[in-house]
C-alpha positions as CSV (number, residue, x, y, z in Angstrom):
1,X,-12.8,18.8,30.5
2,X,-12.7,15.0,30.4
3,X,-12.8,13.0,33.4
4,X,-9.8,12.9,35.8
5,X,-7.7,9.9,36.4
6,X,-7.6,8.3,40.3
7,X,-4.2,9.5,41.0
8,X,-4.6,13.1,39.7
9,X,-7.8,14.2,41.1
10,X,-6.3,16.2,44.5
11,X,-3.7,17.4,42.6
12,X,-5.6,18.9,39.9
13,X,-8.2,20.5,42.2
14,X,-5.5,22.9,43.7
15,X,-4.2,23.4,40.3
16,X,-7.8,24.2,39.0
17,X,-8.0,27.2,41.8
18,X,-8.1,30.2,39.4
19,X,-11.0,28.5,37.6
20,X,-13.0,27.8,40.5
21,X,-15.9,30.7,41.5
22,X,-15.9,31.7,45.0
23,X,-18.3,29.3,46.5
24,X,-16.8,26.4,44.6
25,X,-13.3,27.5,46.3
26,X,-15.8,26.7,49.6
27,X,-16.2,23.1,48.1
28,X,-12.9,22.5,47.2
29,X,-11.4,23.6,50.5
30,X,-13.6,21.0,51.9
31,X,-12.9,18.4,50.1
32,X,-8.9,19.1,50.4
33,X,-8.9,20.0,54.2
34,X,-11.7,17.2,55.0
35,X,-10.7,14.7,52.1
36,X,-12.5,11.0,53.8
37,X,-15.3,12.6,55.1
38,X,-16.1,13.5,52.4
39,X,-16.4,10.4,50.7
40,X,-18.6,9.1,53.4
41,X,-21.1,12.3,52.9
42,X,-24.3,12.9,50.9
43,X,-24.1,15.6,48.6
44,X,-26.6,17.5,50.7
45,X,-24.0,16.8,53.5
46,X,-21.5,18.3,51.7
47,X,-23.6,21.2,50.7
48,X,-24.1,21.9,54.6
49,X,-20.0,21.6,55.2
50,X,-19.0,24.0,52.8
51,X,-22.6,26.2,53.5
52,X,-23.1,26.3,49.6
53,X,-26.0,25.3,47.3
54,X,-26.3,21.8,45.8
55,X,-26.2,23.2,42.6
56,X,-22.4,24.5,43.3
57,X,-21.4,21.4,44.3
58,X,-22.6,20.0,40.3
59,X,-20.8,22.6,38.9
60,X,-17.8,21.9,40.9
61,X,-18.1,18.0,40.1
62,X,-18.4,18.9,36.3
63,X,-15.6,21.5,36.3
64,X,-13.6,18.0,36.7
65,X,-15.0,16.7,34.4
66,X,-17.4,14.2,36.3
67,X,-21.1,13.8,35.2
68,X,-22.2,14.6,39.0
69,X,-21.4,14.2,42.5
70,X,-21.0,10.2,42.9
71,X,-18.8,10.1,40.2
72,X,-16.4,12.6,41.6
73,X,-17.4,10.5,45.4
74,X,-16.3,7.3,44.0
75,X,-13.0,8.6,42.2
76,X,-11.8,10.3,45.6
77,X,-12.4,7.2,47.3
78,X,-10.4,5.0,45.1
79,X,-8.0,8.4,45.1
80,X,-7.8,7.9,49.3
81,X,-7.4,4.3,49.0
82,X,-4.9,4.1,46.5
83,X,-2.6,7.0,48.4
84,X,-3.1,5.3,51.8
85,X,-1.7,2.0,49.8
86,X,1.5,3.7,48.8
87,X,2.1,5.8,52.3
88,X,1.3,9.2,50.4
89,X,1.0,12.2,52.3
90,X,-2.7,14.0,51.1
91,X,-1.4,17.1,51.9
92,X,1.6,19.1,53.6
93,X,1.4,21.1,56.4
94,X,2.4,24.5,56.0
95,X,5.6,26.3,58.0
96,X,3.8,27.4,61.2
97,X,6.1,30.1,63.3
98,X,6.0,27.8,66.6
99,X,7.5,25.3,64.4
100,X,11.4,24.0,65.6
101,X,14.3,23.5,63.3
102,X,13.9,19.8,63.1
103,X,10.4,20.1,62.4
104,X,11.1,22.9,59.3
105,X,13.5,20.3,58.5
106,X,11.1,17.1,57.9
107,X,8.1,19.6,56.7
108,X,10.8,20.8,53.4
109,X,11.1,17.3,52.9
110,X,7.9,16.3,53.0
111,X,6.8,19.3,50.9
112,X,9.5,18.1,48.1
113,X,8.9,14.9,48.0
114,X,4.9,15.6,47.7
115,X,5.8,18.1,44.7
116,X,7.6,15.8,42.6
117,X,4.5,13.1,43.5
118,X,1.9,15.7,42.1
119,X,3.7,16.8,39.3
120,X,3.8,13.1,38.2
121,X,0.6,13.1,38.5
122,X,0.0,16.3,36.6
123,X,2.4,15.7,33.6
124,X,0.6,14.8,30.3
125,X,4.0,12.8,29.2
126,X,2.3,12.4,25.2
127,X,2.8,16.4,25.8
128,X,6.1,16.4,27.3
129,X,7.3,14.9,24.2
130,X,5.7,17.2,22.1
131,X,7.5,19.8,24.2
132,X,10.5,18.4,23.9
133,X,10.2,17.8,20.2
134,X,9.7,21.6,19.5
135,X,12.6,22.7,21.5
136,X,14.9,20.6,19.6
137,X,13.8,21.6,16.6
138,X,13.7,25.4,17.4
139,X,15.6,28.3,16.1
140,X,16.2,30.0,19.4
141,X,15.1,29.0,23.0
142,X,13.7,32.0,25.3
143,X,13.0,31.1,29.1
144,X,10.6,34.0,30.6
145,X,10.3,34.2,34.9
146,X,10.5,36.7,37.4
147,X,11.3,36.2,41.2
148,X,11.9,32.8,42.3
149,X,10.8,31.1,38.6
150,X,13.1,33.2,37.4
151,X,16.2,31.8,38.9
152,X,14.7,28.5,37.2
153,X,15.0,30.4,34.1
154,X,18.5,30.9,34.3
155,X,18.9,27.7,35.5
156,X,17.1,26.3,32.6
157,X,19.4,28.4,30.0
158,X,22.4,26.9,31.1
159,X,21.4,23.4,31.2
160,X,20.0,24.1,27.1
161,X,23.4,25.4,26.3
162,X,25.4,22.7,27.3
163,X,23.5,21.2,24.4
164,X,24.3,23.2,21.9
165,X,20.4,24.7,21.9
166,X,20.6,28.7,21.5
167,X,18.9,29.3,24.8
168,X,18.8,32.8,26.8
169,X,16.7,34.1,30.3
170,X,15.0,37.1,30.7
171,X,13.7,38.2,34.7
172,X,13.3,41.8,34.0
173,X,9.6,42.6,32.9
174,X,11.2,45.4,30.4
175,X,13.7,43.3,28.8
176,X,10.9,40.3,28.9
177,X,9.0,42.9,26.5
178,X,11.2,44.0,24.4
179,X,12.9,40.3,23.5
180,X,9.9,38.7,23.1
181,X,8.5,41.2,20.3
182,X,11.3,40.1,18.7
183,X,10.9,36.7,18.3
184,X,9.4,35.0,14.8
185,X,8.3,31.3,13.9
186,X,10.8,28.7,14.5
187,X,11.5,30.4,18.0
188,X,10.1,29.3,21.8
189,X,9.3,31.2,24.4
190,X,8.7,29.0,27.9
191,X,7.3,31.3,30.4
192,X,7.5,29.8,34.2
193,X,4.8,31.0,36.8
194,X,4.2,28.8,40.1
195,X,0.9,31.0,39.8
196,X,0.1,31.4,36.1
197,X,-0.6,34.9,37.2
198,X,3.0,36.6,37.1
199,X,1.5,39.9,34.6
200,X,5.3,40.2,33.4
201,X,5.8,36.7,32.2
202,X,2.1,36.4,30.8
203,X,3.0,39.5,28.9
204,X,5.9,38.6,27.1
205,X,4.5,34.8,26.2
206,X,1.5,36.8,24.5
207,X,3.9,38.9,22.6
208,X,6.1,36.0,21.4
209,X,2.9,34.2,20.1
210,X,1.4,37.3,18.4
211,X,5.0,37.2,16.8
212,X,4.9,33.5,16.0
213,X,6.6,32.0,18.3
214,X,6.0,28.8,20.2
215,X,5.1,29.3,23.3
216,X,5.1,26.9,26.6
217,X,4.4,27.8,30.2
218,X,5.3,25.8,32.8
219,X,3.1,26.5,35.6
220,X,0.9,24.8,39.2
221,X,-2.1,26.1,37.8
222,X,-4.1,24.6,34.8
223,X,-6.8,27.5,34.0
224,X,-4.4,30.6,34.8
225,X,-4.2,33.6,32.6
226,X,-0.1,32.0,31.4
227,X,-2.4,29.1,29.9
228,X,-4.0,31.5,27.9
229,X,-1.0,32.3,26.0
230,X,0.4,29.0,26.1
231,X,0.3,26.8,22.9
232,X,1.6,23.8,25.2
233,X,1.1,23.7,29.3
234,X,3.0,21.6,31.5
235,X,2.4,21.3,35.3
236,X,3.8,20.8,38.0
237,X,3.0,20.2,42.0
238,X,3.7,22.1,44.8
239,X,0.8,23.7,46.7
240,X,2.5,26.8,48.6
241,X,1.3,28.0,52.1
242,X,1.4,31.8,53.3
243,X,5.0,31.3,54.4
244,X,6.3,29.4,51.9
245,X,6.3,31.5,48.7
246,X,9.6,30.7,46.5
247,X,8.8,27.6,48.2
248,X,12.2,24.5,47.5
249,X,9.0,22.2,46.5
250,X,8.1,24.8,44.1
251,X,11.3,25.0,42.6
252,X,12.3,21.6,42.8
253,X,9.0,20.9,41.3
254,X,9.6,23.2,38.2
255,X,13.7,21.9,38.0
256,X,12.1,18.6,37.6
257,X,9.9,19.7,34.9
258,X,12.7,21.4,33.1
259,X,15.2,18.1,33.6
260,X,12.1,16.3,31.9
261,X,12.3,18.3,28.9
262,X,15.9,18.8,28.7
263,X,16.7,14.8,28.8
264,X,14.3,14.1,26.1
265,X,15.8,16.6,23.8
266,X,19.3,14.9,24.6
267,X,17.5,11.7,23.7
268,X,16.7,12.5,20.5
269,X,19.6,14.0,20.1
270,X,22.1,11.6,22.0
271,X,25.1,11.5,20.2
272,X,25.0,15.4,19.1
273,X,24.4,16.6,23.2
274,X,27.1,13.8,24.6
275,X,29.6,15.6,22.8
276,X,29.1,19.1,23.0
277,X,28.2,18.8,27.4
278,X,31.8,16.9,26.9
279,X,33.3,20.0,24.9
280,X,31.8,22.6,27.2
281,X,33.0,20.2,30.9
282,X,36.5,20.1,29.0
283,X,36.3,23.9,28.5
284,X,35.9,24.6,32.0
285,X,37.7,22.0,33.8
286,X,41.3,24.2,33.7
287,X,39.4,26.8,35.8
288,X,39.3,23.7,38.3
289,X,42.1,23.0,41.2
């Protein structure tokens, strides 16, 4: 893994969780819950913080693509200083059940606002392009998700429509299945999983490529079993806590990453998806008082 940018280190450390071992979760709590003193500690202090070996603490550092632990020190320093510059949040505070109204109230919009700062820092835009390249240029357009990503999936099929794009959803894992062994080359399949780990949508993006399709997954985590299956990943923010699962960051976090690719196929595409989201408003606009 190459060395991350300042900007993107936090962010991709939570999205890195599946790929972390069990003491280098220890670590990474540490440095998320304890972020500046860390930067002010010796990697034996560290070591004592997060009651792991030196030796894990390495690993963790070269997991991110850093040669050791003063590389990874001075990158989450600049990190600190750069975010306290431009009044960023480090990290959200999750619902708590003492919590008022008006305080739920601020913590969603801090949570959405964070999400769509880390997935700008997670987006590989060279990426999104290519993303957006293959969906215009696809046969068909499949959009896998169950639970809460897969009301982004319906979402998403709409929005492709409007364009013209032959698009379709699937939330049920059966359906999911039987669709995606269906698929060939010239088809995409773009499976969405906050966790990477949904076994339903995993499933059906490893049957659509065994098939030949094209296959995408949108997802928080960079190293979960959906990236596996994935010939293209694009992440997003959004760090859930135990209350918060279907989280609005999450899914305003994955809406943004769908808007992404949906306005850069209508870019390259302009005068083609004017017209036809003008046919389809016109089409509905008598069903309107």
């Amino acid at each position: 893994m190459q060395k991350i940018e300042v900007g993107r280190l936090l962010p991709m450390i939570v999205s890195l969780d599946h790929e972390f071992t069990k003491s280098e979760k220890k670590v990474a709590k540490i440095v998320l819950d304890k972020t500046e003193d860390v930067i002010y500690s010796t990697i034996t202090d560290l070591s004592d913080l997060a009651d792991v070996g030196e030796a894990t603490i390495i690993r963790f550092c070269r997991k991110l693509g850093f040669k050791g632990y003063q590389g990874f020190k001075m990158t989450l320093a600049q990190e600190i200083t750069m975010n306290q510059k431009n009044g960023t949040i480090l990290l959200n505070s999750p619902i708590a059940t003492e919590d008022t109204i008006d305080v739920i109230a601020q913590k969603f919009y801090n949570v959405s606002e964070r999400a769509l700062k880390e997935t700008l820092m997670l987006l590989d835009y060279q990426l999104l392009e290519n993303v957006a390249d293959v969906v215009k240029n696809s046969k068909r357009v499949f959009f896998f998700g169950v639970g809460f990503s897969g009301i982004s999936a319906i979402e998403a099929k709409f929005k492709f429509m409007q364009i013209g794009l032959s698009s379709d959803a699937y939330t049920d894992n059966h359906f999911m299945a039987m669709v995606s062994s269906t698929l060939e080359a010239g088809d995409v399949a773009i499976g969405i999983s906050h966790s990477g780990s949904a076994v339903e949508t995993v499933k059906a993006l490893k049957i659509a490529k065994a098939n030949g399709a094209t296959t995408i997954a949108i997802t928080h985590h960079a190293k979960s079993p959906i990236t596996k299956e994935a010939d293209y990943t694009l992440l997003n923010g959004s760090k859930e806590g135990p209350f918060q699962g279907g989280a609005i960051g999450t899914k305003i976090a994955q809406l943004f990453v769908l808007d992404l690719i949906y306005t850069q196929v209508v870019m390259l595409n302009e005068e083609k998806a004017i017209e036809l989201k003008k046919k389809a408003r016109d089409a509905v606009q008598e069903n309107l008082y």
